[in-house]
N, C-alpha and C positions, 0 to 999 in steps of 0.2 A: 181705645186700648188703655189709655193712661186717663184717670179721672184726677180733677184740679191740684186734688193735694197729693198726690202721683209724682204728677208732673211740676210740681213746687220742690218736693224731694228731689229727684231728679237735677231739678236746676240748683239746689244748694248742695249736691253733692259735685257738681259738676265746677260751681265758684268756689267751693273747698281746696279741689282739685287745681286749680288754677292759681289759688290765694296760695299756696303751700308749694306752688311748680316756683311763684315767684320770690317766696321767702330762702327756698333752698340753692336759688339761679346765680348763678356770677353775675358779674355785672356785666359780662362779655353775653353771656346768654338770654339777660332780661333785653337785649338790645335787640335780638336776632326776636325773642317774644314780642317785642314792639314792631319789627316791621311785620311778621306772623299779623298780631295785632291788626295792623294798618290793613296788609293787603285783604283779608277776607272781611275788615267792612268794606271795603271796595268792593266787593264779590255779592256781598250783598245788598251792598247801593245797584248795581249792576242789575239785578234780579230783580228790587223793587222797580228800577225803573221800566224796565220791560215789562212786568206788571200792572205799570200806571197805579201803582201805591208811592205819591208824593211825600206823603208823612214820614213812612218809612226809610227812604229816600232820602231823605233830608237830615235823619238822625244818624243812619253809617256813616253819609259825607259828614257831618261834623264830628261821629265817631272817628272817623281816619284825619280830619284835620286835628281833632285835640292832641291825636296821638303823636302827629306828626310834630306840631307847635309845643306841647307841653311833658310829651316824652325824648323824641329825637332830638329834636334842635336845641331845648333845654339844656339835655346832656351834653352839647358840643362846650369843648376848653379850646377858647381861639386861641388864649396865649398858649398854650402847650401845643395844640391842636393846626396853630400855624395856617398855611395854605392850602392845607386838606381842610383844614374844621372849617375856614373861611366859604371854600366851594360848597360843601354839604349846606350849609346854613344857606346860603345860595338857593342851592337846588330844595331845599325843605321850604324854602319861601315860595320859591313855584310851584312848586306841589301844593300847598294850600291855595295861591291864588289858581292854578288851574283848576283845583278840586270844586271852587267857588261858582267859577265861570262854568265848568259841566252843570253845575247844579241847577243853576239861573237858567242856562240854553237847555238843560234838557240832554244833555250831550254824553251817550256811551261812550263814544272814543276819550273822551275825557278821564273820565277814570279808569278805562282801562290804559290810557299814556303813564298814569302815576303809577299805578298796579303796578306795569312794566316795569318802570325806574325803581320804585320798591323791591322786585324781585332781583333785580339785580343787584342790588345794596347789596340784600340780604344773603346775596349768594357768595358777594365782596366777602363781606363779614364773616360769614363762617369760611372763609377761606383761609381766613388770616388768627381761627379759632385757637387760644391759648393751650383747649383741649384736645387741639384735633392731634391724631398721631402723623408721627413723622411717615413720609413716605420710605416704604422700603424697598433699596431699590437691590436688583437681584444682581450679583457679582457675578462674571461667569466664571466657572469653575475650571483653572487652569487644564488642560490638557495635557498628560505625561507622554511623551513618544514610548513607546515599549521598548526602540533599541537606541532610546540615550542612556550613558550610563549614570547610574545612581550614587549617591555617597553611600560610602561605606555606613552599616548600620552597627555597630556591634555589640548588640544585644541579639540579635537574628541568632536564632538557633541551625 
């Protein structure tokens, strides 16, 4: 369907697209793109491995560890960051050494444990989104008795 130079357009309109999602992103949003990021090379670590394509296999796992060591964790401020930034950095060191040990054993469950943890970050984070809208929450709408009486209106014709 697509011939070589198709499918090379295609992919650089595709890294434009991405290049430009991350120039315009907050920094709240490049975060939530990082773990996006993360979990679908895990998605497709998952794939190769069920495939029995090692090669490939081996490049999402270290795609989703860079992303994890040199995007995530990077960005953690322990001095600001405190006893939250301290756990995340924690739990992102595990995640790469677990990511590791899947790789080595061969092991689904392994990336899919990190996937997991990652989707839930990710779900943390946009929860707590600088953009997200406030909940509106509905007031009920007092109820008038028909035979209480009223204040006097005196504009009422």
């Amino acid at each position: 369907m697509f011939g070589p130079s198709q499918a090379h357009g295609a992919n650089a309109y595709a890294k434009v697209g991405i290049e430009t999602g991350v120039i315009a992103a907050s920094p709240h949003k490049l975060i939530v793109m990082l773990y996006d990021g993360a979990i679908v090379s895990l998605a497709n670590a998952t794939q190769s491995m069920k495939n029995g394509d090692p090669a490939s296999k081996g490049q999402y796992i270290s795609k989703a560890i860079a992303i994890i060591e040199n995007g995530l964790r990077a960005s953690l401020d322990k001095k600001i960051g405190g006893e939250i930034a301290q756990n995340l950095d924690a739990l992102y060191e595990y995640m790469s050494a677990r990511l590791l040990q899947a790789n080595i054993k061969n092991e689904v469950e392994g990336l899919q444990e990190v996937q997991g943890l990652l989707r839930d970050l990710k779900s943390a984070w946009e929860a707590i989104s600088p953009d997200s809208k406030p909940v509106n929450v509905e007031r009920p709408v007092p109820q008038q008795d028909p035979l209480a009486p009223r204040r006097p209106n005196f504009f009422e014709a």
